[in-house]
C-alpha positions as CSV (number, residue, x, y, z in Angstrom):
1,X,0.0,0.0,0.0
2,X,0.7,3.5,-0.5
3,X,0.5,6.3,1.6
4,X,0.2,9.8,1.7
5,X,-0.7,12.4,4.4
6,X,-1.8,15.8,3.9
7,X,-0.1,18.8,4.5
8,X,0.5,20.7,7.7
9,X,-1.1,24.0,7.9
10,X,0.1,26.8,10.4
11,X,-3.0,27.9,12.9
12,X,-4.0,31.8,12.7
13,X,-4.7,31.7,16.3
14,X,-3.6,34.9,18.0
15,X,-5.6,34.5,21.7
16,X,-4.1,31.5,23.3
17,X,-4.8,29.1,26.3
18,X,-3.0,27.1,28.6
19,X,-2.9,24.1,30.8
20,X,-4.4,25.5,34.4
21,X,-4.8,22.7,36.0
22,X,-4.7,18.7,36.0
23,X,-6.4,15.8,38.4
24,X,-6.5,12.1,37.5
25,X,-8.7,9.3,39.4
26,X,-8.6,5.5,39.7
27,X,-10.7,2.6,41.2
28,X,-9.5,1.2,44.3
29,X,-9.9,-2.1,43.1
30,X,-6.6,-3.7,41.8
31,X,-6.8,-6.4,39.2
32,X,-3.7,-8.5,38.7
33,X,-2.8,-10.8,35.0
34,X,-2.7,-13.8,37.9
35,X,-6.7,-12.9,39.0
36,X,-7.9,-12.5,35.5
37,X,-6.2,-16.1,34.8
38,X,-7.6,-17.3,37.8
39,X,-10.9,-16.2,37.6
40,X,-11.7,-17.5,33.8
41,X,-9.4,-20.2,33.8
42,X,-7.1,-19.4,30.8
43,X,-3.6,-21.0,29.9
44,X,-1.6,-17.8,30.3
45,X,1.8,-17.2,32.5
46,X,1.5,-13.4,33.4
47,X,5.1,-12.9,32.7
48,X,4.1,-13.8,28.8
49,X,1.7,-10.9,29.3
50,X,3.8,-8.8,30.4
51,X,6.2,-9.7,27.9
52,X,3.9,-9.2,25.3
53,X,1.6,-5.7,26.1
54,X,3.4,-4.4,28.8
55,X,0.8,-5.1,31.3
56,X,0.9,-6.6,34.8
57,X,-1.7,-5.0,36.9
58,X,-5.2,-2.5,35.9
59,X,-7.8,-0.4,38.4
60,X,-11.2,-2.0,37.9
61,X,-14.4,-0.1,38.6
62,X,-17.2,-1.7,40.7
63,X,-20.4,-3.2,38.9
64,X,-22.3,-0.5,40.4
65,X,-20.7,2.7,38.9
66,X,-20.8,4.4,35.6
67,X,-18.4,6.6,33.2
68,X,-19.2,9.2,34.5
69,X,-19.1,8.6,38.3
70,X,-15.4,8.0,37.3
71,X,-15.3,11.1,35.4
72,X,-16.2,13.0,38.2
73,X,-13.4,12.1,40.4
74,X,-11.0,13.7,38.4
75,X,-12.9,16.7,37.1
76,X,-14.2,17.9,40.7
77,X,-10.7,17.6,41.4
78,X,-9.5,19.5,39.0
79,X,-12.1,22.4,39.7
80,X,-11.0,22.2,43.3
81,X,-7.4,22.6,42.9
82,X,-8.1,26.0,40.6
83,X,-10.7,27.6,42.9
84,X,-13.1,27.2,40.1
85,X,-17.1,26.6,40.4
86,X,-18.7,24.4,37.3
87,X,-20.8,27.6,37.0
88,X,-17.5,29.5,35.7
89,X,-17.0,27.1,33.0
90,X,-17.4,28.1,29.1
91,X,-17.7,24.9,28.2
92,X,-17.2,20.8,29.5
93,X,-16.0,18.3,27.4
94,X,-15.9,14.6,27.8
95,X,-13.9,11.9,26.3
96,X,-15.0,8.3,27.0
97,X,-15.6,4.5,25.0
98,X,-19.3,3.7,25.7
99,X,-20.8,6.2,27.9
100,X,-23.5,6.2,30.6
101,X,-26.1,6.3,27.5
102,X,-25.8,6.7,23.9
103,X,-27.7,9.2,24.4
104,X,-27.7,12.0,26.6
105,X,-24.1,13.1,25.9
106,X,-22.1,12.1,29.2
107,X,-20.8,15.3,29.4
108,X,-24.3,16.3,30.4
109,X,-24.7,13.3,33.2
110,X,-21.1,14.6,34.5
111,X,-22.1,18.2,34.7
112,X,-25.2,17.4,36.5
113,X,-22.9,15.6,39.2
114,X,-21.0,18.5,39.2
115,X,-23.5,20.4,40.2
116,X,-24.0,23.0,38.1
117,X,-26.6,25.8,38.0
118,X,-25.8,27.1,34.7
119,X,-26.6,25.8,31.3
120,X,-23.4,25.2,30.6
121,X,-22.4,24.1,26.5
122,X,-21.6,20.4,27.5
123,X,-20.7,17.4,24.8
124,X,-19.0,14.5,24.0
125,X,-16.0,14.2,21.9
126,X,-15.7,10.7,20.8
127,X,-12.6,9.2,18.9
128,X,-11.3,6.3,20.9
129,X,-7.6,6.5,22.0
130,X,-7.2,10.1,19.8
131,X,-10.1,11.4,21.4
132,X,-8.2,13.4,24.0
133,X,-5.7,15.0,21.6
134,X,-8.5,16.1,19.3
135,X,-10.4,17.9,22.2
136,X,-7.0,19.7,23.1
137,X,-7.0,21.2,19.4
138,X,-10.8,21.9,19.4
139,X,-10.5,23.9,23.0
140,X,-7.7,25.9,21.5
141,X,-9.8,27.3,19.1
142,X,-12.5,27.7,21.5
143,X,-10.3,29.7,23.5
144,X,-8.8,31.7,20.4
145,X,-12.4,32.8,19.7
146,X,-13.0,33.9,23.4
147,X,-14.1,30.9,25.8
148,X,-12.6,31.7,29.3
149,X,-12.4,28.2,31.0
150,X,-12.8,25.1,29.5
151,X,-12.9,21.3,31.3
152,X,-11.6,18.3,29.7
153,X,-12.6,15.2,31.4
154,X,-11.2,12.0,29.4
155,X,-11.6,8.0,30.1
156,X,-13.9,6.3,32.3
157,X,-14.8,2.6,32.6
158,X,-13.2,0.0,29.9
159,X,-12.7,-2.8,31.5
160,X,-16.3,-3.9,31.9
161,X,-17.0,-4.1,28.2
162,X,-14.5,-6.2,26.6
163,X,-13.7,-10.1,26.6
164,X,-12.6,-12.0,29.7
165,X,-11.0,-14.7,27.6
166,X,-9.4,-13.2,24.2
167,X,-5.7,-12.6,25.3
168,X,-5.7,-9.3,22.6
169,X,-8.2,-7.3,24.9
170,X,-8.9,-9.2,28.5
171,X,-5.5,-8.1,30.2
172,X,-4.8,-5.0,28.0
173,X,-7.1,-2.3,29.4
174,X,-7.7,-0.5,33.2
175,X,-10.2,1.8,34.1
176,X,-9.4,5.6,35.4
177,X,-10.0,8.8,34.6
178,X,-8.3,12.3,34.2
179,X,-8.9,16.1,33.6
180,X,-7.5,19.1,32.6
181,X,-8.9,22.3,33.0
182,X,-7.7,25.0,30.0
183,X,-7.9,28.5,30.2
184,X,-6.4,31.8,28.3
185,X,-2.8,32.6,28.2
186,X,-1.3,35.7,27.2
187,X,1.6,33.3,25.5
188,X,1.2,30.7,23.2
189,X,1.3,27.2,24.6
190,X,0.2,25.1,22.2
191,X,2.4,25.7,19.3
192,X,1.6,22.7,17.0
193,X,-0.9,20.0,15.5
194,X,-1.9,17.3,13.2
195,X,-3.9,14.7,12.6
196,X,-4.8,12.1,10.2
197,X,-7.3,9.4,9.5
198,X,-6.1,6.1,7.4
199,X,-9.2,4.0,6.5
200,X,-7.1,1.2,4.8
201,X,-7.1,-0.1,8.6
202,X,-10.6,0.4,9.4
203,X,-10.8,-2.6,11.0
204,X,-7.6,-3.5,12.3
205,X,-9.2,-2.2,15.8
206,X,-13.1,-2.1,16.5
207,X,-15.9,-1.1,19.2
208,X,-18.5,-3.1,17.8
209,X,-22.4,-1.1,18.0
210,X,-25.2,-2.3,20.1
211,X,-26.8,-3.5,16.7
212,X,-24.3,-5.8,15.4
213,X,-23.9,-7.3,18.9
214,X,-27.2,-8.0,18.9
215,X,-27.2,-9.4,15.7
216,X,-24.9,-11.7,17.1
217,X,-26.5,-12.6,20.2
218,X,-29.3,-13.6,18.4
219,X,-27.7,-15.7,15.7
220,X,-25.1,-18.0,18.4
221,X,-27.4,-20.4,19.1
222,X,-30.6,-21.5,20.4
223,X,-29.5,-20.0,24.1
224,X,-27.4,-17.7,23.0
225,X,-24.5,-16.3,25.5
226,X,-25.1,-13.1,26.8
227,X,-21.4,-12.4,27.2
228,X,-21.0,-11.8,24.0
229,X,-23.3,-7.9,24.6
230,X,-20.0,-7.2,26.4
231,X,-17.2,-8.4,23.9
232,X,-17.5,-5.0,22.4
233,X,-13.7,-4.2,21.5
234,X,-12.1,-6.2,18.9
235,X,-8.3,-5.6,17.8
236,X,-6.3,-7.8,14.3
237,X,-2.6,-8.0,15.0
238,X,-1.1,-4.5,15.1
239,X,1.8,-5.5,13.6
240,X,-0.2,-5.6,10.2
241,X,0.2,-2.2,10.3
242,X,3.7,-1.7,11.8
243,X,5.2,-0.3,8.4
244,X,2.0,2.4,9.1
245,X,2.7,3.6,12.3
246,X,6.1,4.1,11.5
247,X,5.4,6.3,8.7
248,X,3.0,8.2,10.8
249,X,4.9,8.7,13.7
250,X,7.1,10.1,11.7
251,X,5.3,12.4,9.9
252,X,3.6,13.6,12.6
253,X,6.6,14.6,14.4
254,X,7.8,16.4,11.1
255,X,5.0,17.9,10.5
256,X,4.3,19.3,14.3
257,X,8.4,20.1,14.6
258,X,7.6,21.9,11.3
259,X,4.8,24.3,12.3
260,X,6.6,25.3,16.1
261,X,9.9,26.1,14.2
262,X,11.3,23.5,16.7
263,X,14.3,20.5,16.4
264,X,14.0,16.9,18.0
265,X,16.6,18.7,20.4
266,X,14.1,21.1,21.6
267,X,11.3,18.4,22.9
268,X,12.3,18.4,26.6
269,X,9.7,14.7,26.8
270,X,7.9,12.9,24.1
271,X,4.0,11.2,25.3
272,X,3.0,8.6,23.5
273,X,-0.8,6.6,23.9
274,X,0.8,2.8,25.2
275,X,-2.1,1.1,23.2
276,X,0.2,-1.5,23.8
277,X,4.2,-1.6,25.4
278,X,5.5,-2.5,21.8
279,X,3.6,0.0,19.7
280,X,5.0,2.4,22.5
281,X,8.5,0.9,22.2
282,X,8.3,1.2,18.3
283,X,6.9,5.0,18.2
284,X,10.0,6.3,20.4
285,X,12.4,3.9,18.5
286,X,11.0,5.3,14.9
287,X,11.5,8.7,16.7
288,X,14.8,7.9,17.7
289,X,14.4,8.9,21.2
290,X,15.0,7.3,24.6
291,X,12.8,5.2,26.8
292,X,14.2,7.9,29.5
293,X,12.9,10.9,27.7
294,X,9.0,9.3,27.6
295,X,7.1,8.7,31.0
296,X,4.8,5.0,30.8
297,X,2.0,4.0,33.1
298,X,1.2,0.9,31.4
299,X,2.4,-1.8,33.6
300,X,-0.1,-0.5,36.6
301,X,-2.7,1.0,34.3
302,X,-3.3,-1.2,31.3
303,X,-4.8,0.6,28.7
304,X,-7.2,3.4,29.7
305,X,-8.0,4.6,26.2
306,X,-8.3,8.3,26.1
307,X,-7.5,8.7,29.9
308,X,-3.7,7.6,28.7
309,X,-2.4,11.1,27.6
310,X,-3.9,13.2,30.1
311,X,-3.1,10.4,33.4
312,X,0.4,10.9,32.1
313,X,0.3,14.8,32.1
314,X,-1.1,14.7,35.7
315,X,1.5,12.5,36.8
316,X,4.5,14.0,35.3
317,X,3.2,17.7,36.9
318,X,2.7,15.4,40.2
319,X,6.1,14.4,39.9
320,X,8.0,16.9,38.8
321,X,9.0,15.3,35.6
322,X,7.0,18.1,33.7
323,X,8.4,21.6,34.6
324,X,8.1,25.5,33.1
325,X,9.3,26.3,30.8
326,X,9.7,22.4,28.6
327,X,8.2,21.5,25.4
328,X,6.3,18.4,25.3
329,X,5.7,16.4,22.0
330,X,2.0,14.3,22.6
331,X,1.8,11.6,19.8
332,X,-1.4,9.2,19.7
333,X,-2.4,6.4,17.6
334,X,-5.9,5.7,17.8
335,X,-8.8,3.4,16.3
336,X,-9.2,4.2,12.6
337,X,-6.3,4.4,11.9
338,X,-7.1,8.3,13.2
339,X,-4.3,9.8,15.4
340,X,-1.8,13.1,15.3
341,X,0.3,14.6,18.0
342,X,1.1,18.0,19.0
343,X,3.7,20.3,21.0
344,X,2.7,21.9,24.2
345,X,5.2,24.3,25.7
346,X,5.1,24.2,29.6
């Protein structure tokens, strides 16, 4: 196959907006690779897991909650630590997999548990794993055009909805949830983007919708297994598109280098979505960078979908791996294949 990506274009944006503040939330309910072997009797060694995705351990949310009860962990949070009501909010955005409904928007459940007063714009921006990075970009321009304060409330439950037994998905993802809260900057912060969407690997990973799962509830057999209703996420072999992700990781990182007028040398710490520990191990490889110059969550985390980029900003500002004044490249590589990157200058 043959690819080609479209050009970079530089952003007219001349009001800017910044990172004001950042909370993250997980389950207390642990979930090691030995319990899930345990508890569905599968042939599996956890160290072959671990070998294989990167992932050892997860947080697991109780039967009884929803997306966004684990939403609103992290976003109260976040509201708390900037002195902010929900009332002083332009706008709340939420990035999750299924949702408390299809429809209302979950953003509109979370602000509700928020307890707002105000009418406040409120929506979903669904993507998958890119979800998160292509709310970032959207709030920028919503800022640029004169929003004040804007909260970003990504991930939620994941866990519940995907196969016990398949070894692709039952170990790979956790449950958590974090939020950012963005507000306006007399500097620029967020000097680059771009993203892409590559079709040819439409399939290659899949939520499948309420209609085609009951399509095949119906057709398994005369008493058909209701397990299948929550066997929702199905992934092919990434390495079918290996080739890809090389090519897009770098030309993301071109392109995004290309619009801040920055080097390689200037990125202070490269973030990358650890859809898996090789696909994160190949990104920084193809970027030529350092496993020391990255932060990973993955081996106590799993997979949290679009939680992954923001849980890893909140930790390294927790840490102190994230300080004023560094450039941070953001690279994600989502469901589609759809995913970009961008630079965000501390």
């Amino acid at each position: 196959m043959n690819y080609s990506f479209p050009p970079g274009r530089r952003k007219r944006i001349s009001r800017f907006c910044k990172i004001l503040a950042s909370a993250s939330f997980a389950p207390e309910t642990i979930v090691t690779n030995d319990d899930i072997i345990s508890n569905n009797g599968l042939p599996f060694k956890s160290r072959v897991i671990v070998k294989s995705i990167g992932v050892e351990k997860r947080h697991v949310a109780m039967d009884h909650l929803t997306d966004s009860d684990i939403l609103v962990e992290s976003a109260q949070k976040c509201l708390e630590i900037s002195g902010l009501s929900v009332d002083q909010l332009s706008r709340l955005i939420v990035n999750k997999y299924f949702g408390d409904n299809l429809l209302p928007m979950t953003a509109s459940r979370l602000l509700g548990k928020l307890g707002s007063g105000t009418a406040v714009h409120a929506f979903d921006i669904d993507g998958g794993i890119s979800s998160f990075l292509y709310s970032v970009d959207t709030i920028s321009r919503f800022i640029g055009t004169g929003d004040d304060y804007i909260l970003l409330s990504s991930g939620g439950i994941h866990t519940r909805l995907v196969s016990k037994t398949d070894p692709r998905v039952a170990f790979l993802f956790g449950d958590a949830s974090a939020s950012l809260l963005f507000g306006y900057s007399k500097e620029p912060h967020l000097l680059a983007s771009y993203f892409y969407t590559n079709h040819q690997f439409f399939d290659l990973a899949t939520a499948w919708s309420p209609l085609r799962l009951t399509h095949l509830y119906l057709k398994s057999s005369s008493s058909p297994d209701l397990s299948c209703l929550y066997d929702t996420y199905h992934l092919d072999n990434w390495k079918n598109a290996e080739e890809f992700y090389r090519q897009a990781s770098r030309e993301v990182a071109r392109n995004i280098l290309e619009e801040s007028g920055l080097g390689m040398d200037d990125i202070d710490l490269i973030l990358v979505t650890e859809n898996n520990r090789k696909l994160w191990e190949l990104t920084l490889e193809t970027l030529g960078i350092n496993e020391t110059k990255s932060i990973s969550l993955l081996q106590d985390h799993g997979n949290t979908m679009s939680a992954m980029l923001p849980l890893l900003l909140d930790h390294g500002f927790k840490s102190g791996q994230i300080q004023p004044g560094m450039s941070l490249m953001l690279i994600s590589h989502g469901e589609g294949l759809s995913g970009g990157g961008l630079i965000y200058k501390v």
